[in-house]
C-alpha positions in Angstrom: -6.8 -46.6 82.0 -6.3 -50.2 80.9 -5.3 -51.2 84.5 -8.3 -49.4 85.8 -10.1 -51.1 83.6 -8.9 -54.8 84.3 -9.1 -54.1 87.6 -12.9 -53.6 87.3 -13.3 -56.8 85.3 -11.3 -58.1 88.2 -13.6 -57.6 90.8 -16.6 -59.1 89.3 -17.9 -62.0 90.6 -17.9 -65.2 87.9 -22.2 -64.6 87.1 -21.2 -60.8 87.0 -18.4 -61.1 84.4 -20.5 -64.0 82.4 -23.5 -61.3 82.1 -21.4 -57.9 82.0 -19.3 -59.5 79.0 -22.5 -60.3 76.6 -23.6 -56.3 77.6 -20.5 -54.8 76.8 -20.1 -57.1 73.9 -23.3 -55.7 72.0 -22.9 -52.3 73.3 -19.3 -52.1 72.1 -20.1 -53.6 68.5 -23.7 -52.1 68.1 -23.3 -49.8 65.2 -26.2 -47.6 67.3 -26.6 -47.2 70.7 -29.0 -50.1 72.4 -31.7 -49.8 74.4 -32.0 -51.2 78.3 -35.0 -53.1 76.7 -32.9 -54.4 73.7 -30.7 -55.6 76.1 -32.7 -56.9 78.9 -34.2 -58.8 75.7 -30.9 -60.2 74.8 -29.8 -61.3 77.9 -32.9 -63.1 78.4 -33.3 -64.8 75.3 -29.8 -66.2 75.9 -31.0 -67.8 79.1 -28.9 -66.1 81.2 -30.6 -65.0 83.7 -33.8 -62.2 83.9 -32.5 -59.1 84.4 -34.1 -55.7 85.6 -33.0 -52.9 83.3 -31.5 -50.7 85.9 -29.2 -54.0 86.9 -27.2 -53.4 83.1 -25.3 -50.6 84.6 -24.8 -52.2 87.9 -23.1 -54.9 86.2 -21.0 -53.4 84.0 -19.7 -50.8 87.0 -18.4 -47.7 85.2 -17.7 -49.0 82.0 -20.8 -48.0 80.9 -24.2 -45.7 81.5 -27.5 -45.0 81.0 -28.5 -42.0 79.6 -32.2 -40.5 79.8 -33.6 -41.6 76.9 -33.0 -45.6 77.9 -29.8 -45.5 75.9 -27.1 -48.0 77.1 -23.3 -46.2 75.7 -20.4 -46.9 76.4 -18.7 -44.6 79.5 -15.5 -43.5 77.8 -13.6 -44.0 74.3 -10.9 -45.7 75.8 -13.3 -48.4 77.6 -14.6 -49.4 74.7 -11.3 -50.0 72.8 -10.0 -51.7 75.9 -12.7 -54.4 75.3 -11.7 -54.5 71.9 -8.3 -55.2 72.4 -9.2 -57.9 75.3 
């Protein structure tokens, strides 16, 4: 899965991987799952760029998702200790 994973982070361009890397740095240390608003607010604040919510996902390609509620987790176990390690 690592591979898979790395390859992901691979393919993203350099504003991607700038953006994608403070979202799945606060989803993967949040101690409960963020918001797309929390987020968008983050991102934002850190002037990196304005973001539409539904753009967090497309950023972050599979290694995350959205769930009804306007919950941002984390797609699988393994991608989140992946980042960890990396």
């Amino acid at each position: 899965m690592d591979q898979l994973y790395a390859r992901i982070v691979r393919t993203m361009s350099d504003r991607e991987r700038a953006i994608s890397k403070t979202i799945l740095t606060w989803v993967s240390l949040a101690v409960r799952p963020l918001t797309t608003s929390a987020l968008k607010y983050v991102i934002e604040r850190l002037a990196m760029d304005e973001v539409e919510e539904i753009l967090i996902s497309k950023y972050c390609n599979d290694l995350l998702y959205i769930d009804k509620p306007g919950r941002v987790r984390m797609g699988h176990a393994s991608a989140r200790g992946f980042l960890l390690e990396t």
